[in-house]
C-alpha positions as CSV (number, residue, x, y, z in Angstrom):
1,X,-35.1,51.7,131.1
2,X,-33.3,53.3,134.1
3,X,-30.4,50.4,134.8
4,X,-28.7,52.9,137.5
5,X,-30.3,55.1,140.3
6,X,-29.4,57.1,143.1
7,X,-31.5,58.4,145.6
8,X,-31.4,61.1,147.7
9,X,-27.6,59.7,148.9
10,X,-25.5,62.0,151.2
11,X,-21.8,60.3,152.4
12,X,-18.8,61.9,153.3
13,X,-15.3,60.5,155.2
14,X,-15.4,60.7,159.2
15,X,-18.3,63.1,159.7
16,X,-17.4,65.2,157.1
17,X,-19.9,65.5,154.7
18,X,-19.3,65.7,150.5
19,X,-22.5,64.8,148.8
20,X,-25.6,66.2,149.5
21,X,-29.2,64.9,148.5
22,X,-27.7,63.3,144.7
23,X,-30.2,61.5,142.9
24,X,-29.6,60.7,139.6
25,X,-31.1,58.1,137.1
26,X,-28.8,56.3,134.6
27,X,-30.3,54.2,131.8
28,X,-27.4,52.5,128.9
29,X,-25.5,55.2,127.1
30,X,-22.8,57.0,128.0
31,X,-22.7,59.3,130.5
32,X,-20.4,62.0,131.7
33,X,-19.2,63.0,134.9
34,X,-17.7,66.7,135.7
35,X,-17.3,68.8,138.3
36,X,-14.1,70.9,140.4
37,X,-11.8,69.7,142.8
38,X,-13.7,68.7,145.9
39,X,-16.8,68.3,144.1
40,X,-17.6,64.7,145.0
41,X,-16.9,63.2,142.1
42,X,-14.4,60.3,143.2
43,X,-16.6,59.7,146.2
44,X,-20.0,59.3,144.2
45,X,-17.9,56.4,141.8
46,X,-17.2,54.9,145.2
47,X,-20.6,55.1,146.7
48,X,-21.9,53.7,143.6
49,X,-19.4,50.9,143.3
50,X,-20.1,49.8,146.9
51,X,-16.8,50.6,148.4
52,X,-17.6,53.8,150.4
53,X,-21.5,53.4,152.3
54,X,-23.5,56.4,152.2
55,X,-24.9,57.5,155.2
56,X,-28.2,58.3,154.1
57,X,-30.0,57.1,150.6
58,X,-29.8,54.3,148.7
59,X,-27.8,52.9,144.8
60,X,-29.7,50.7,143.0
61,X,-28.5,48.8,140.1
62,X,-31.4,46.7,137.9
63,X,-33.5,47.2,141.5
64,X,-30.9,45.5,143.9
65,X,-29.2,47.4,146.1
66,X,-25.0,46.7,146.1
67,X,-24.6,47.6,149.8
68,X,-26.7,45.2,150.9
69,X,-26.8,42.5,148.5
70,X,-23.3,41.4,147.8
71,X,-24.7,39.7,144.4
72,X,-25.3,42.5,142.9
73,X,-21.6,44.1,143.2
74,X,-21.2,41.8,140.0
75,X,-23.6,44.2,138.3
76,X,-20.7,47.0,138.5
77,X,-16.9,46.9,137.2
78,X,-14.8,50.2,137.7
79,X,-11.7,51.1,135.3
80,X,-9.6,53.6,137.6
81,X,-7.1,56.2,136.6
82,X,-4.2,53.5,136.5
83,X,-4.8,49.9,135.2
84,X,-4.2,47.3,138.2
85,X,-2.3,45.1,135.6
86,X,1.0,43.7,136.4
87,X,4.2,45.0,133.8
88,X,6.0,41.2,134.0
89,X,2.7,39.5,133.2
90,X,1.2,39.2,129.1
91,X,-2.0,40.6,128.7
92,X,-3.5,36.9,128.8
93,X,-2.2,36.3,131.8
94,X,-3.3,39.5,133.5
95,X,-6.8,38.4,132.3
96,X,-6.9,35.2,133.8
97,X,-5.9,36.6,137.1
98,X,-8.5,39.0,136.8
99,X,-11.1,36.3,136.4
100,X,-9.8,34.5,138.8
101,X,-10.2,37.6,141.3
102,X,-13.5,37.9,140.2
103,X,-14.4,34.6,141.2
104,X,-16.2,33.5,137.5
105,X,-16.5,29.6,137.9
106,X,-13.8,27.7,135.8
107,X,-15.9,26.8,133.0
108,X,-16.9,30.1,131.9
109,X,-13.3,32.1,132.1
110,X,-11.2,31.3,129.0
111,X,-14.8,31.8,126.9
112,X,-15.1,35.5,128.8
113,X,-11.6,36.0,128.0
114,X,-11.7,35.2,124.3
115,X,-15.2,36.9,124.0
116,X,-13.0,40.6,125.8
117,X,-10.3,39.8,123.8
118,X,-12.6,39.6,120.6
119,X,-14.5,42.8,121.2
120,X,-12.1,45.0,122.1
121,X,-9.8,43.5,119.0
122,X,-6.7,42.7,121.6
123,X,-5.4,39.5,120.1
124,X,-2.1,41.1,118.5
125,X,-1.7,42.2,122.4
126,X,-2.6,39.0,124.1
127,X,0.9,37.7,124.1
128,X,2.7,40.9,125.0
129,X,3.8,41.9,128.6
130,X,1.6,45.1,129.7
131,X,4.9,46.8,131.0
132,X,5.2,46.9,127.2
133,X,2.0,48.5,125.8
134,X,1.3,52.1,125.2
135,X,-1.5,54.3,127.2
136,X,-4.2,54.0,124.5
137,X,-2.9,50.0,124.8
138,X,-3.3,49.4,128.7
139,X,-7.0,51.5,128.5
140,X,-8.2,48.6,126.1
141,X,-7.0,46.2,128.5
142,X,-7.9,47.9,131.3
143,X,-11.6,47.9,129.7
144,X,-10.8,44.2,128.8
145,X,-10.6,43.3,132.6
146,X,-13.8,45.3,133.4
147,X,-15.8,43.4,130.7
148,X,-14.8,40.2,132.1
149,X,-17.5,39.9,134.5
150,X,-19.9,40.9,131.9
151,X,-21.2,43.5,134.1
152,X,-24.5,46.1,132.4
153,X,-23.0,49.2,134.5
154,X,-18.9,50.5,133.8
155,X,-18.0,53.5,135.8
156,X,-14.8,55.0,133.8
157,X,-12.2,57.2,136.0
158,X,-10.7,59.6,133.2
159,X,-10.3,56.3,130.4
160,X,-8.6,58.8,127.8
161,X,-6.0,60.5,130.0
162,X,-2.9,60.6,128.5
163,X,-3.7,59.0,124.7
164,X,-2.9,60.5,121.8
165,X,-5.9,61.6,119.6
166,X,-6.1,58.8,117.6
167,X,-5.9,55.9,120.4
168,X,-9.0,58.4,122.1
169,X,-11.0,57.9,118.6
170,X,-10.4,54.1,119.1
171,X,-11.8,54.0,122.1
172,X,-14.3,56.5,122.0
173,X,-15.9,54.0,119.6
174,X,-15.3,51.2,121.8
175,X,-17.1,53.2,124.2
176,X,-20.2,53.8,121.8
177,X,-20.2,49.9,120.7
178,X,-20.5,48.7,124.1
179,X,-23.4,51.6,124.9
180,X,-25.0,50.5,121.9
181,X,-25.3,47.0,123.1
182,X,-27.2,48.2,126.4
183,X,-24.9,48.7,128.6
184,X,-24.4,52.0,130.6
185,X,-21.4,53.5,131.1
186,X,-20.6,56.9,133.3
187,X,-17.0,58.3,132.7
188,X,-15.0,61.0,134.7
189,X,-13.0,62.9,132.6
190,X,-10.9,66.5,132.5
191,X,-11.2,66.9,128.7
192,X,-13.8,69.3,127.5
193,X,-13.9,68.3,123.9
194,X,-13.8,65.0,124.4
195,X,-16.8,65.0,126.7
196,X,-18.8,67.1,124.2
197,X,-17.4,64.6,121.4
198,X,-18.7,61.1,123.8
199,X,-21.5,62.0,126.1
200,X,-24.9,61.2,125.6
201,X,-25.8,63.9,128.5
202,X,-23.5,65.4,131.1
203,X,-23.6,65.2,134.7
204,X,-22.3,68.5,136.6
205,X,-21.6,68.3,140.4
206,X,-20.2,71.4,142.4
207,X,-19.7,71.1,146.6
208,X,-21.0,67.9,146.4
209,X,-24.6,68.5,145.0
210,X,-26.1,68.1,141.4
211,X,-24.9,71.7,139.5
212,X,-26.6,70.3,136.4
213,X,-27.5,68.2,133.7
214,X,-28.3,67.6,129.9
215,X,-26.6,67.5,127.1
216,X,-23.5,69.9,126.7
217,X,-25.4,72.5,124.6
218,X,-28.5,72.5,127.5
219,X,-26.3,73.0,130.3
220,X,-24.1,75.9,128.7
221,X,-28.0,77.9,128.3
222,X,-29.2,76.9,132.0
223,X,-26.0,77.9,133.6
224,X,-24.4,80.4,131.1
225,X,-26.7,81.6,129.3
226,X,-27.3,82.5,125.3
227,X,-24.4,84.3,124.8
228,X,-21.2,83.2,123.6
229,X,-17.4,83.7,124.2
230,X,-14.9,85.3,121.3
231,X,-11.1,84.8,121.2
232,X,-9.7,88.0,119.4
233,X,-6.7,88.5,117.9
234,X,-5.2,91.8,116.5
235,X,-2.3,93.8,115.1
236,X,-2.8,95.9,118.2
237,X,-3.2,95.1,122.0
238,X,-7.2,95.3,121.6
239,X,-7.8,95.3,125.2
240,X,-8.2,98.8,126.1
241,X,-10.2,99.3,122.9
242,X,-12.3,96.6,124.4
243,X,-12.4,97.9,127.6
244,X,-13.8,101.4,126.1
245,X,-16.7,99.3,124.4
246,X,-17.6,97.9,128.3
247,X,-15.8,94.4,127.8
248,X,-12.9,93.1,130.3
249,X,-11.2,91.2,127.9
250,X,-9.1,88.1,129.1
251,X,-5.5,86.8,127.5
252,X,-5.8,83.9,125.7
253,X,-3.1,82.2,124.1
254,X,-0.8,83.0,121.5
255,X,-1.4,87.2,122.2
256,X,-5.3,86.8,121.6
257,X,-8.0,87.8,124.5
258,X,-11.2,86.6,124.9
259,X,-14.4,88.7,125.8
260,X,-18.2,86.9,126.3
261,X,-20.7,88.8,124.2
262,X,-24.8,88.5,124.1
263,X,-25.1,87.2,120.2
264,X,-24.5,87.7,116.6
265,X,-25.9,91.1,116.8
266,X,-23.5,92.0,119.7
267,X,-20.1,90.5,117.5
268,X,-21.2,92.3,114.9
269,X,-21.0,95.7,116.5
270,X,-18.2,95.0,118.3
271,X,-16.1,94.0,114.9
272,X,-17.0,97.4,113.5
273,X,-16.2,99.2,116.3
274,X,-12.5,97.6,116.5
275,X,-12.2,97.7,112.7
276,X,-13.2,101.5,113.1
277,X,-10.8,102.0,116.0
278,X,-7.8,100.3,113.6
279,X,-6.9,97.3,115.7
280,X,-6.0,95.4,112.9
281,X,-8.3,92.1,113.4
282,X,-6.8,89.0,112.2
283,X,-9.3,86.6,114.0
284,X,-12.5,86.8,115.5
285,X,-14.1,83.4,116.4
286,X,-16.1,81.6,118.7
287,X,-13.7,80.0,121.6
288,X,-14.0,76.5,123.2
289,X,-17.1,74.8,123.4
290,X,-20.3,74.3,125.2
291,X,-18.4,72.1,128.5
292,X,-15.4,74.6,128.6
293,X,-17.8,77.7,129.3
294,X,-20.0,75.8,131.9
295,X,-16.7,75.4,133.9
296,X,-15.0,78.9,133.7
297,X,-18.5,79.7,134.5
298,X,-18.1,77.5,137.4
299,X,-14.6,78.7,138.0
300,X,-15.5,82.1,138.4
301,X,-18.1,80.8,141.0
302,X,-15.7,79.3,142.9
303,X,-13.4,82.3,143.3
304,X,-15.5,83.9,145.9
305,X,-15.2,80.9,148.0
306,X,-13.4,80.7,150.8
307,X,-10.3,78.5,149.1
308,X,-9.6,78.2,145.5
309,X,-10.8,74.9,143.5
310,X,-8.6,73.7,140.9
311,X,-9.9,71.2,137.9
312,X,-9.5,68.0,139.5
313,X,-10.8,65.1,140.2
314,X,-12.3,64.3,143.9
């Protein structure tokens, strides 16, 4: 069941445009957003969350659509980039503003607010100021206060920034107990292994129109290709070797260099060849993952634009 859809939406700030033609379909899971700097990313959460109108196409969410039928805003709760809580306020207080805000009749708040607080396991935080809480901390709150309205659609704007690996496991399986529940949930986030590690398929949007999507390992053969990237390290600089053997090798850290190659069949000639030519191999393994070579593939792309395109969110 498709919860979230987009159709054919174009919007952009002041006559300039920035999407073109997205339509997308979103049923529960998790869902991840990527794309360059300028892509359209920041402006699609808005478009979807109601704030920003798009000038042509429409947002549904469960059939209603949120820019005309102010009910159905509910259906929708953003976490951005920085939690709105207040530092002098405890975590229980921030909440009951929050619900407040959200306008959820009097009867019903303290229940939403112990039902958050019990599924995101905050109640050793409930008392504490948020000034006081660590990143990983403030995310679960943050998530907290997006839950309160009990909405079936969370857009997430880069929820692991920041957090140390194992506050990112914590709520990485947060993230997959609240999809498995039905909701659906579409995150923005910078951190290739992460996405690979959380999404159920990827979303891939490039000047503002649809670049791709499927899971990590689909993408990577549509845009990429079969083949595969290597980071290589030797005794010796191997890059002229490399060069020699029709590769442009590119540095990679700690003195390796990494060259794409077809296949198996092409690593395995081109390890006999260096170990023939005495580079002195002392690694020879497959770099990054499936995300990270859909956006240097993307990055190369964008260097014969007219301006350069960094990793960022837009």
């Amino acid at each position: 069941m498709m919860v979230l859809s987009v159709e054919g939406v174009c919007a952009g700030y002041r006559g300039r445009p920035v999407l073109t033609d997205v339509s997308l379909d979103f049923g529960p899971g998790v869902h991840v957003l990527l794309g360059p700097n300028g892509a359209g990313k920041t402006t699609l959460f808005r478009v979807l969350a109601a704030v920003l109108k798009p000038t042509s196409g429409r947002v549904l969410i469960a059939g209603r659509d949120p820019h005309h039928d102010p009910g159905a805003k509910r259906l929708i709760s953003v976490t951005a980039h920085r939690a709105a809580l207040s530092p002098q306020l405890t975590v229980g207080r921030n909440l009951g503003y929050w619900a407040r805000v959200l306008d959820l009749p009097a009867a019903l708040r303290e229940q939403r607010i112990t039902d958050v607080v019990s599924e995101l396991h905050l109640h050793d935080l409930v008392g504490r100021n948020a000034g006081t809480l660590s990143r990983g901390q403030t995310q679960r709150v943050a998530l907290a206060k997006a839950l309160l309205s009990d909405p079936p659609v969370l857009l997430l704007d880069e929820p692991t920034t920041g957090m140390d690996p194992a506050a990112t496991a914590d709520l990485r399986e947060r993230l997959r107990g609240l999809a498995a529940d039905g909701r659906t949930i579409i995150a923005s986030t910078h951190n290739m292994s992460e996405a690979q590690a959380l999404a159920d398929d990827v979303t891939v949007l490039s000047a503002g129109r649809i670049a791709g999507r499927g899971t990590p390992a689909e993408l990577r053969e549509e845009m990429v290709g079969l083949g595969m990237r290597l980071r290589i390290r030797a005794r010796l600089d191997p890059t002229e070797a490399l060069r020699c053997l029709g590769h442009e090798p590119v540095p990679d850290r700690e003195g390796a260099v990494l060259v794409e190659v077809a296949g198996d069949s092409e690593t395995e000639t081109l390890i006999e060849e260096l170990v023939r030519q005495g580079v002195g191999l002392r690694e020879v393994a497959q770099a990054g993952n499936a995300l990270e070579d859909v956006f240097l593939h993307l990055d190369n792309q964008s260097h014969h634009q007219p301006a350069y395109q960094t990793w960022d969110q837009q």
